[in-house]
Steps between C-alpha positions, in 0.01 A plus 500: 500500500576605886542162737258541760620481850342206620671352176846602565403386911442137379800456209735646830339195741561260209890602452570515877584179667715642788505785739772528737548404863721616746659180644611649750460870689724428789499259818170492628382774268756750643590639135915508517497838287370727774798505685678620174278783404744784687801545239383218236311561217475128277471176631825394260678736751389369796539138426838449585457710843468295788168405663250675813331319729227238326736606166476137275779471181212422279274786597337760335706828599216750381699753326275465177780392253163225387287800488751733286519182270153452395435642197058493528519666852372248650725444807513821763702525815211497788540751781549226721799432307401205334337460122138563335375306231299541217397196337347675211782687383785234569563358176708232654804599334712367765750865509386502869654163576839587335540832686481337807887461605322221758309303324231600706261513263345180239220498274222273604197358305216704596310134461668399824466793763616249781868579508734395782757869487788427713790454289765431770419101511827308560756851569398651819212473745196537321165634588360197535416358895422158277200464753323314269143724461532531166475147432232431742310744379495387105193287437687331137816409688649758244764658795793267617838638705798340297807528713548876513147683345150485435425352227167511236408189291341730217344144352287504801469872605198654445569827592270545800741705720431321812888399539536886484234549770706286723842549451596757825841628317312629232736295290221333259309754360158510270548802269129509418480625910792658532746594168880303545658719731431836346278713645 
């Protein structure tokens, strides 16, 4: 007996916990792998090359090495040289992650699509203007800036994105509005 589709649609939401995020696709979104594209074909290449202008060490280069990795097809290089997503073909395998010579890349819990991305905290100048919107704009008190980053009190988030409304860097991001830095 065939498993219907709708079947095999629900048994796939019930094993996937985590999709993954790009923490980080350059300074100020200024993905660090376009500058590479001319002579550099994988991201593992280009990681130990120096950096362009808005170029961040912990950035996503955009070469696709994530992409290559994925063994469902569900990560694609974007023409704008950053990633698509499908959430119902990522199994959540995690292959993505470990191709990532950056560590750009980190599986999130798709029950908490308010992620802060910027994984730079505490080694260079972040994307961060720590202006404080993001925690004015929380109604649970759920957003505090610790020292160097954003950060989200899950105990008291409840996911309403407004912290992601109002941060201007872009740095806090709800993936139900807009996916985690892929395209």
């Amino acid at each position: 007996m065939a498993v219907s589709q709708v079947g095999r649609k629900r048994e796939s939401e019930r094993r996937i916990k985590s999709c993954p995020i790009v923490r980080c696709a350059g300074k100020r979104g200024r993905p660090s792998g376009r500058i590479w594209r001319h002579g550099v074909g994988t991201c593992r290449e280009a990681a130990g090359l120096p950096l362009g202008p808005g170029g961040c060490v912990f950035g996503c280069l955009g070469l696709g090495d994530c992409a290559r990795a994925c063994p469902s097809g569900a990560l694609a290089l974007s023409p704008t040289g950053g990633l698509s997503h499908s959430r119902e073909s990522c199994t959540g395998c995690g292959a993505c992650v470990r191709a990532c010579p950056r560590d750009a890349l980190k599986l999130a819990p798709l029950s908490e699509p308010v992620q802060v991305l910027c994984s730079a905290f505490g080694h260079v100048e972040s994307c961060c203007d720590y202006c404080g919107e993001c925690v004015r704009a929380c109604p649970n008190r759920a957003v505090t800036i610790d020292m160097d980053r954003p950060r989200i009190d899950r105990a008291k988030c409840k996911s309403c994105g407004r912290c992601a409304a109002a941060c201007p860097a872009g740095l806090i991001v709800d993936g139900r509005r807009k996916p985690h830095g892929i395209d």
